[in-house]
Each structure stands twice: as structure tokens, then as C-alpha cells.
N, C-alpha and C positions, 0 to 999 in steps of 0.2 A: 504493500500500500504506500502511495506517496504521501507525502508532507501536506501537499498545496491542498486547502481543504476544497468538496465538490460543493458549494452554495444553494442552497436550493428555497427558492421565494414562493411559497405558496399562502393559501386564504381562496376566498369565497368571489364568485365573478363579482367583478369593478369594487375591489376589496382593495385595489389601489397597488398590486406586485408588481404592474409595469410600472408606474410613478417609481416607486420607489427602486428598483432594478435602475432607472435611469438616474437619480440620484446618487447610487452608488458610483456608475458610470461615470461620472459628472465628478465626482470625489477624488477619484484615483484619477481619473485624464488630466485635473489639474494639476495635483500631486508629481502625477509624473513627469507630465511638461517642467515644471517648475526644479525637478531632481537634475533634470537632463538640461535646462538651461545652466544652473549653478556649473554645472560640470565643463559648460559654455560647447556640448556635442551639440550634435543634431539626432534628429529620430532615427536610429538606423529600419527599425521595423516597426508596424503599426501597434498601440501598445493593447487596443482591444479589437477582438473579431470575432466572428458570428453573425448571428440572425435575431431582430426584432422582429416581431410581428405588434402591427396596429389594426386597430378598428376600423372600419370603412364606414363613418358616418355622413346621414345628409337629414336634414332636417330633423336632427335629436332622434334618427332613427338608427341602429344598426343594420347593414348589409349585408357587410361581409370582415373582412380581412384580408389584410396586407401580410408579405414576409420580404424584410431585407436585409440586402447584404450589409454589414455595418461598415466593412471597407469599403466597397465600391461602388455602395448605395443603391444597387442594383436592386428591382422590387417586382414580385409578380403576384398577383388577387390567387390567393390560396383559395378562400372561400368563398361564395357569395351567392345570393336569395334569388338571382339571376341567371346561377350556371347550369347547364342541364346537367347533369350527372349521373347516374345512378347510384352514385355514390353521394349521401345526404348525410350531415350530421346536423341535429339542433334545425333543422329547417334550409339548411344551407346546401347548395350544392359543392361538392369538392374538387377543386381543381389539384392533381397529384402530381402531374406533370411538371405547372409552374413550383410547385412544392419544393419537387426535387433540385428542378434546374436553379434555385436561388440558394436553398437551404446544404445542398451537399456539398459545393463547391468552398459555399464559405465555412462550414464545419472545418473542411480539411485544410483550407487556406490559414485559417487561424489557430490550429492546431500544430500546423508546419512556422509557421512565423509571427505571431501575436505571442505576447505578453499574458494574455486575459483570456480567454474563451467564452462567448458569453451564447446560453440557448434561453431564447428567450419565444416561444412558450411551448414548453411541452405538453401538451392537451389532446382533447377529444378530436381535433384535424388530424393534428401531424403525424399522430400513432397508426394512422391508416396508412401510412405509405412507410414497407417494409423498409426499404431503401432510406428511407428520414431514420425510423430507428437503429438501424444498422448503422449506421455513422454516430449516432449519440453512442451507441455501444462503444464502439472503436474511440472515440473519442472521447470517453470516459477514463479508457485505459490507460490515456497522456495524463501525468504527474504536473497541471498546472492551475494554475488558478481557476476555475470552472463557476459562473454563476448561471445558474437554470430559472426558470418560473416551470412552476408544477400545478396541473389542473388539479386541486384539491382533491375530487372527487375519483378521479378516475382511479378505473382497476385493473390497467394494461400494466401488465407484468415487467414492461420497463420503467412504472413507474412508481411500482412495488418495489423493483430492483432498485431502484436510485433510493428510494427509501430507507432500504437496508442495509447500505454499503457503510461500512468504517469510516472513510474519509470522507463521507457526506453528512450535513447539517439540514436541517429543514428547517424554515422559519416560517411560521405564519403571520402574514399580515394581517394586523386589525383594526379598528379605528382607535382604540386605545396605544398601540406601539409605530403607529402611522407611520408616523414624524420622526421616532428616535429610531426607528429599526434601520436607519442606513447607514447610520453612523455604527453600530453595532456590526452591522455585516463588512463594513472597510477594514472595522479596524481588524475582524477575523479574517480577512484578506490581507491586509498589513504585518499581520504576525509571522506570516509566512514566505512574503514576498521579498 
């Protein structure tokens, strides 16, 4: 088992894990920028990579969802109330394809050369495409800094597995720990880093 602890942000939908996932974000990028200034280097490599995933709203409605590359910004609608699919979760049709073509490239991208690994959300979409879990696996297995969002709920055995692992923490967010839970998640990323 490595050092680098596996982070895992979980709570209840719009319980606020992405907010707070990006403030951790937000913490260490300064941090680092600011390490790496002092030292008067430049970035040799990107210090965080992976995939977000956002909500696809319009008029105070959800759609669907977004997933991008955090490097390269690259973005393609995983989900949405508009795709045909036969593949439906939650009302949504699934798009697995653009899934993959966003989500794989930058798992292993940021795995090979990031600082940070960041999967941000492992949930009720993305466990439908063998190939999305299959690279969290593998990519599990790399000894680095890892922060995930974790669908509370779910009962897909990768997310059982992240549950149970040694070097993984799970946090929940709540409207009581909102606010302080990111500064608590750095610093558990600080200890190691």
C-alpha cells in the first residue's frame, strides 16, 4: 500500500462534494504555484489531472452532465434527458462513448505526469462503462495523491472496493462540515505530499 492517501468526497446529491472537491483544488494549485515560484522554477508538469464532471443546467433545470479533461479542458455530455440511448440512468440517456473518449485519456494522462489525480464523480453514469472502471482500477494502483467524489449510494463493487481499501478515507459532506471539510482534506493531502 502507498503513503499518498486515496480521498474520497462523498454525501447526498447537491450535498455540495463538487464545491468542495474544487476548493481543495483551489488550495493546493495555489500552494503549489507559490512553492514552485519561491524556488523561482517553472511548472515542469501539470500539478493536477483528471476529470470533473458538471451539471448541464438551463433554467434551474437539470439535463444532463458534463465530463472534462482538467488538462486540456476537453468536454463531452456524458448524460442527458435528450440522448437516445438505451442505456438510461435516473431519467437520462447515457452517452458511453463520449465517456470514455474524455474520461480515459485523462485518467492515464494524469497518472503518467500530474502531481494530483483527481476523479471527480464516480457515480451511477460512469460505473456503466466497463472501460471508465477499469482505468479507476489501474489507476488506483498508482501510489499518488488521489481525490475521488463517490455516489453515496451506490452498490457497484468499485465502489465498495474504494470503500474498503487501506489507503483510502471517505468523507462525507454535510451542511454542518461544508465549509471546514477542505481545509481538513489538504491538509490530509499535505501530510503526504
Amino acid at each position: 500500500m502507498g503513503i499518498h492517501p486515496k480521498i474520497g468526497i462523498t454525501g447526498l446529491p447537491r450535498s455540495g462534494k463538487s464545491a468542495v472537491m474544487e476548493r481543495v483544488l483551489e488550495m493546493l494549485l495555489e500552494e503549489r504555484t507559490r512553492e514552485i515560484e519561491m524556488r523561482s522554477g517553472s511548472m515542469e508538469k501539470p500539478i493536477i489531472g483528471g476529470i470533473q464532471t458538471e451539471p448541464l443546467i438551463e433554467n434551474g433545470e437539470r439535463l444532463g452532465y458534463k465530463m472534462i479533461d482538467i488538462v486540456t479542458k476537453e468536454e463531452g455530455i456524458v448524460a442527458h434527458r435528450d440522448i437516445d440511448s438505451r442505456l438510461r440512468v435516473l431519467g437520462y440517456g447515457l452517452d458511453l462513448e463520449a465517456l470514455n473518449q474524455i474520461a480515459i485519456p485523462a485518467i492515464s494522462y494524469a497518472h503518467e505526469k500530474c502531481e494530483v489525480l483527481v476523479i471527480d464523480e464516480i457515480g451511477k453514469f460512469s460505473v456503466e462503462s466497463e472501460e471508465f472502471v477499469n482505468a479507476v482500477r489501474e489507476a488506483l494502483e498508482v501510489d499518488m495523491p488521489t481525490l475521488l467524489t463517490l455516489h453515496k449510494k451506490s452498490r457497484h463493487p468499485l465502489l465498495q472496493d474504494i470503500r474498503r481499501r487501506d489507503d483510502g478515507r471517505i468523507l462525507e459532506v454535510t451542511p454542518v462540515n461544508r465549509a471546514l471539510l477542505p481545509y481538513k482534506i489538504h491538509k490530509l493531502m499535505r501530510e503526504t505530499y
